[in-house]
C-alpha positions as CSV (number, residue, x, y, z in Angstrom):
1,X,5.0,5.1,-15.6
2,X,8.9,5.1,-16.3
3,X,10.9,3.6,-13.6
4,X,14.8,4.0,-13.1
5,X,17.1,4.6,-10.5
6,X,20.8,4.5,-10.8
7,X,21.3,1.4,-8.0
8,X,19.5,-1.2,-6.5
9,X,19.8,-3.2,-2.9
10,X,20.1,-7.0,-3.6
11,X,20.9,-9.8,-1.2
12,X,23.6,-7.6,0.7
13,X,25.0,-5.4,-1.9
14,X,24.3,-2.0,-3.7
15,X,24.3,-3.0,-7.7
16,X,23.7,-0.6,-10.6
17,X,20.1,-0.9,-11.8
18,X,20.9,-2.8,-15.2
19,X,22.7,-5.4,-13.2
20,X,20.2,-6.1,-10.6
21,X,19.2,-9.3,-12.4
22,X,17.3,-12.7,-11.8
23,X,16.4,-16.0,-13.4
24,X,13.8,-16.7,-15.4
25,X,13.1,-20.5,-13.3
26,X,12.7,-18.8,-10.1
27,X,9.9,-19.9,-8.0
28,X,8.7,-16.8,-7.1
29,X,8.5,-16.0,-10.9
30,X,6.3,-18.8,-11.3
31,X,4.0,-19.3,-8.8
32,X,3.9,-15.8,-7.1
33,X,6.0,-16.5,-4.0
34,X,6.9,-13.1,-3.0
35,X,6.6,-10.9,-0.1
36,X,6.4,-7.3,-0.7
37,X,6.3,-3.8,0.8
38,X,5.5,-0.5,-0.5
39,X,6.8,2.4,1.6
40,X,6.9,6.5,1.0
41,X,9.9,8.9,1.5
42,X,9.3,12.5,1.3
43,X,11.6,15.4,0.7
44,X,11.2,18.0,2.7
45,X,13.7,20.6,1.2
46,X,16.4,19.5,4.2
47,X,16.0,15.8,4.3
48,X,14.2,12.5,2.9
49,X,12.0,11.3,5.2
50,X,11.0,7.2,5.6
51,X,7.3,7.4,6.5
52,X,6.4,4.5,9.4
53,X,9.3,2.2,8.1
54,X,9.4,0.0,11.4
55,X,5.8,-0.9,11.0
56,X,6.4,-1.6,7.7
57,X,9.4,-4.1,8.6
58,X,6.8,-5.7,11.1
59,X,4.6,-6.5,8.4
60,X,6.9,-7.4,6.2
61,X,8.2,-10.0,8.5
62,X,4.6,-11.2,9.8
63,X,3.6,-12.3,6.1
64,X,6.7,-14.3,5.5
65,X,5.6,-15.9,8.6
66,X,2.0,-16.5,7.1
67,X,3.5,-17.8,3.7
68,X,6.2,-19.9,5.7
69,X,9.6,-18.4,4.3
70,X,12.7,-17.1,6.2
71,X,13.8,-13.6,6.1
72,X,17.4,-14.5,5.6
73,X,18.6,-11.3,7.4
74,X,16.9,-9.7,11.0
75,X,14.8,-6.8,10.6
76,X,17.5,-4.1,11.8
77,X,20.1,-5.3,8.9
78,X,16.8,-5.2,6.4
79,X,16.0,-1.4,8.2
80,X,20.1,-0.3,7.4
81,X,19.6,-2.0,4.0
82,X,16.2,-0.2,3.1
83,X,18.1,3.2,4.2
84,X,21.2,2.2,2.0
85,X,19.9,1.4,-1.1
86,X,17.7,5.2,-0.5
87,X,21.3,6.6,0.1
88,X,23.0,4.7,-2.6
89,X,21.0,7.1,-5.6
90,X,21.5,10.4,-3.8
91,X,17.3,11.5,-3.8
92,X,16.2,14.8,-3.4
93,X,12.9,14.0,-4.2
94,X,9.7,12.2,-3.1
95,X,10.5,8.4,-3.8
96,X,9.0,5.2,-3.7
97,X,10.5,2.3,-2.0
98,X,10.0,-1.4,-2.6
99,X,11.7,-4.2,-0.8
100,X,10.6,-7.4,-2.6
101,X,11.3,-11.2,-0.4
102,X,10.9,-13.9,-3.0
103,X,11.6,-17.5,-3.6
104,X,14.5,-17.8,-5.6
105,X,15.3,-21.3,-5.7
106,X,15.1,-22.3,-9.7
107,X,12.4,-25.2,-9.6
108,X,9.2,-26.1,-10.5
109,X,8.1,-27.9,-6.4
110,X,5.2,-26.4,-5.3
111,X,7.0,-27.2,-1.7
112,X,8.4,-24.2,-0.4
113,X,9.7,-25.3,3.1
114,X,13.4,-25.9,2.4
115,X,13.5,-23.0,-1.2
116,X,16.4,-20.5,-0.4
117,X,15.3,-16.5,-0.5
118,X,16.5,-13.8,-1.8
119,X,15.6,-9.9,-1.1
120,X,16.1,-7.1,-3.4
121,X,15.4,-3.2,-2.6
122,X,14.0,-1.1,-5.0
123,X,13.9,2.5,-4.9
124,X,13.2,5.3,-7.2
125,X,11.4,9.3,-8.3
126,X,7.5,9.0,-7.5
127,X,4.8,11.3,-7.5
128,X,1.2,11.0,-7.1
129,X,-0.1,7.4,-7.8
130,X,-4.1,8.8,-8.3
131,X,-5.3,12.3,-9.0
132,X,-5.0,14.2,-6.0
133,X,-8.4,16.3,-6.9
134,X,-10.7,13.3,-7.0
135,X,-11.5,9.7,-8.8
136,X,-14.0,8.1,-10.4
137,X,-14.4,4.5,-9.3
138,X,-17.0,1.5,-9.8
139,X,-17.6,-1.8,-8.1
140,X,-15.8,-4.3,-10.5
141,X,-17.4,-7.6,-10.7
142,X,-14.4,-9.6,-9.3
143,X,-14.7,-10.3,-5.2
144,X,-11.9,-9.5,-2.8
145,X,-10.4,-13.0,-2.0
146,X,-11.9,-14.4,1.1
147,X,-8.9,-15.0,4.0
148,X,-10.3,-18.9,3.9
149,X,-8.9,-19.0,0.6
150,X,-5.7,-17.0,1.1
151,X,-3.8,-15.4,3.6
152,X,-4.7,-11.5,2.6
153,X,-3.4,-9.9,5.6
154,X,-0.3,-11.0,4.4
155,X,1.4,-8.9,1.4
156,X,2.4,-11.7,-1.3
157,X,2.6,-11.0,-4.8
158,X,0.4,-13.8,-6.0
159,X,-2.3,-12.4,-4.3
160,X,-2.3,-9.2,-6.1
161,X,-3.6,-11.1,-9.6
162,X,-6.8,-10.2,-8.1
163,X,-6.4,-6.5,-7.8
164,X,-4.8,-6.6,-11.1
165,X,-7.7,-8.2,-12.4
166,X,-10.2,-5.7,-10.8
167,X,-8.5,-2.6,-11.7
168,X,-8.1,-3.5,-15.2
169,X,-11.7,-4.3,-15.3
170,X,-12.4,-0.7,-14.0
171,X,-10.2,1.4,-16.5
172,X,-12.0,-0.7,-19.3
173,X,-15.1,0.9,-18.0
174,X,-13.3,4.3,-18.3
175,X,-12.8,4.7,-14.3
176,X,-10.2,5.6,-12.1
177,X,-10.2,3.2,-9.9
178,X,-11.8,-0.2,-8.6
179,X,-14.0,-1.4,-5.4
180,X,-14.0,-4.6,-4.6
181,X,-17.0,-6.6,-2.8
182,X,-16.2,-8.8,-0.3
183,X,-17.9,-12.7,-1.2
184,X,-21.0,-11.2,0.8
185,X,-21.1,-8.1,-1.2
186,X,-19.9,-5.3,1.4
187,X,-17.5,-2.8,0.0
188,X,-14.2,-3.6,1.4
189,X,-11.3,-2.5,-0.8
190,X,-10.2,-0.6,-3.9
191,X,-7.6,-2.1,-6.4
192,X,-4.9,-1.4,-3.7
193,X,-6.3,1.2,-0.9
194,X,-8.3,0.8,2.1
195,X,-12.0,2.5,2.3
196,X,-13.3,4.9,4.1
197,X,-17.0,6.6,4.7
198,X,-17.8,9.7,6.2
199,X,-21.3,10.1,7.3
200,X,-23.1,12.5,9.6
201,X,-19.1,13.6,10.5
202,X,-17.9,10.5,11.0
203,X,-15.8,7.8,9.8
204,X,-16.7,4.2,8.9
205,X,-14.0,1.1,7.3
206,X,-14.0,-2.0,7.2
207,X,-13.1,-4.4,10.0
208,X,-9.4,-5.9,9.9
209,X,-11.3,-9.3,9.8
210,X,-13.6,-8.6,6.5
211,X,-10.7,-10.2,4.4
212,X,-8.7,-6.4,4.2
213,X,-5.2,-5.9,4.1
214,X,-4.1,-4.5,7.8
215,X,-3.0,-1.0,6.3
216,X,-0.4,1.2,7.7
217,X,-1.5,4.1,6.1
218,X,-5.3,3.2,7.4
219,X,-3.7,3.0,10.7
220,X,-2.2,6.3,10.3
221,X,-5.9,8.0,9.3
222,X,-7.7,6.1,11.9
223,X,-5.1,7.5,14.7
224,X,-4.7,11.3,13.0
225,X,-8.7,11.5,12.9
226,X,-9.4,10.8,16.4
227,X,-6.6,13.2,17.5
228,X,-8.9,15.9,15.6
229,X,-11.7,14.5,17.2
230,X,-13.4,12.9,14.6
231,X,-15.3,9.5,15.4
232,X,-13.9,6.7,13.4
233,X,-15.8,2.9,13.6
234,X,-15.1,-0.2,12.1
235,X,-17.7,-1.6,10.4
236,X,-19.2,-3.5,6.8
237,X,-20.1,-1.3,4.5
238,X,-22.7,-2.1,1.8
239,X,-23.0,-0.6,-1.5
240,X,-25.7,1.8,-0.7
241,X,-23.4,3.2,2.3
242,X,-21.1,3.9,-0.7
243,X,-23.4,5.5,-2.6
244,X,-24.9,7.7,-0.5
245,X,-22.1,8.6,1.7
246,X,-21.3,12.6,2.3
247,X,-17.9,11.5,1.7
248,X,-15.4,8.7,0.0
249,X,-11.6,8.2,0.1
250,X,-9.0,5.6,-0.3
251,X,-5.6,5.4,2.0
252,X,-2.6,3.4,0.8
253,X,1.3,4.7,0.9
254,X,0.6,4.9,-2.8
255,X,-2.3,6.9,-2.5
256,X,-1.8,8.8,0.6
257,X,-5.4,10.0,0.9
258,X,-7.1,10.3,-2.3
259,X,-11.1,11.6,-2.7
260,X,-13.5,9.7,-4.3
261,X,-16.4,12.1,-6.1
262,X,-17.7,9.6,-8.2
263,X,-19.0,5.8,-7.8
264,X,-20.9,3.9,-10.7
265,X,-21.6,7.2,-12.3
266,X,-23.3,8.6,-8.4
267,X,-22.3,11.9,-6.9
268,X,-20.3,11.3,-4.0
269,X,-21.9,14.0,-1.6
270,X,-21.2,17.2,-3.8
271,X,-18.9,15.7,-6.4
272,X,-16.0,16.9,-4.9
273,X,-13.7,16.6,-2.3
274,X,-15.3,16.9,1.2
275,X,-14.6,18.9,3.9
276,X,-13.4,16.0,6.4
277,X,-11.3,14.5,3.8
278,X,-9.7,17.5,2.9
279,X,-8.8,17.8,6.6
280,X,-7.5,14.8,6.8
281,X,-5.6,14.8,3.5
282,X,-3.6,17.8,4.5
283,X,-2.8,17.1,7.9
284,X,-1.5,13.6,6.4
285,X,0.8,15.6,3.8
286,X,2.3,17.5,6.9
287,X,2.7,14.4,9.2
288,X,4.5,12.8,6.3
289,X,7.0,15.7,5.6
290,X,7.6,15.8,9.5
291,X,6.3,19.3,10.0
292,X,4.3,17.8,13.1
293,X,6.6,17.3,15.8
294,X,4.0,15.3,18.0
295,X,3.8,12.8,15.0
296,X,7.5,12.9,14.3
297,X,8.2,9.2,15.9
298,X,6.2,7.6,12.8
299,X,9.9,9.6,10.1
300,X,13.2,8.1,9.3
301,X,15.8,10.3,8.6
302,X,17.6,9.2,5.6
303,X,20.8,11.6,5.7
């Protein structure tokens, strides 16, 4: 996947992408001190749309809480600046957008308490992250890390060795994607989506506290399928809920809402995309492109 925009956001100015440089002793760098966020905009011929960027500034700010850094600017300057750096390349086009919080002080202290900050804004071209028609996936032998072990609600870069790890195991297998068992062996995650079940017509994920990232595109499915009336629960699922399920599909901004027709070489329900997450999958693409006006509240205008 080629990567390139013309300029990048980075602490307080608009730089051309060559120049948007760092130093190779940075903490972050070393020891994965990062805070991250991945958000969506979406052209709609008119405009580029921001999809749910306040919620994304509220997480972004609650895990440099958990991982004990300061955001060196408030959340409305970081908002202007995410919108900025968007402006700054002149998109017509569906773009991803990454601001990045890290630990810049060059040392090798494993105490971060007093380490300065920096925060750089990345945004460029992106399309679909996972085939849109359906995925094969398989339950990877690595575990999702346990929140006793590290702070997994929060998004910091070190933590995503694990996925790394998992989804590399899963494309060596020759799948699409990778589920992840939780360290009691309920199906919690894929390499970087949330889960979901349908069975007998309705939804099932897993709980917030079963070591998950709090997903705001999760939050956006669970809210847009109870407005069409579809029940949604919160609860483990095992392996054989997996298998057996009428329906499977990961959420993430990356991967919107992608099907899964395929686990460990099982037929999910038909081997194609179901009929519920079809529904869901299209209404999504409209909310995101702000062609729902009662959902309109959740888009940023960018120009």
């Amino acid at each position: 996947m080629k990567i390139y925009a013309q300029y990048v956001w980075l602490n307080g100015r608009v730089v051309r992408w060559e120049d948007a440089k760092i130093h190779v002793m940075i903490h972050a760098l070393h020891y994965g001190t990062s805070i991250f966020e991945g958000l969506r905009g979406y052209w709609n011929g008119e405009n580029l749309l921001i999809f749910r960027l306040d919620e994304h500034l509220e997480r972004m700010f609650k895990s440099a809480k958990i991982l004990g850094v300061k955001v060196p600017y408030t959340r409305q300057e970081v908002r202007n600046a995410i919108i900025e750096a968007v402006r700054a390349n002149h998109f017509r086009e569906d773009v991803y957008i990454r601001p990045i919080l890290f630990v810049s002080t060059p040392t090798v202290t494993l105490d971060i308490r007093d380490l300065d900050t920096s925060l750089a804004i990345i945004a460029f071209p992106f399309g679909k992250y996972l085939p849109p028609g359906g995925i094969r996936a398989t339950v990877v032998s690595w575990r999702r890390v346990h929140n006793t072990m590290l702070p997994v609600m929060a998004k910091i870069g070190g933590i995503y060795v694990n996925s790394v790890l998992a989804l590399a195991e899963a494309r060596n297998r020759g799948y699409d994607e990778a589920l992840l068992a939780d360290i009691n062996g309920y199906i919690v995650e894929g390499s970087g989506e949330n889960v979901f079940v349908v069975r007998n017509g309705a939804l099932y994920t897993p709980p917030i506290h079963q070591s998950i990232l709090e997903g705001i595109t999760r939050d956006t499915v669970i809210t847009l399928s109870r407005d069409l009336g579809i029940k949604v629960e919160e609860k483990p699922i095992t392996r054989e809920e997996v298998y057996t399920a009428d329906e499977l599909f990961l959420v993430g901004t990356a991967a919107e809402v992608t099907p899964v027709v395929e686990v460990d070489g099982r037929a999910i329900g038909d081997g194609k995309p179901g009929p519920i997450t079809t529904k869901i999958a299209t209404l999504y693409a409209d909310v995101v492109r702000g062609r729902i006006e009662k959902y309109n509240k959740w888009v940023t205008l960018v120009y």
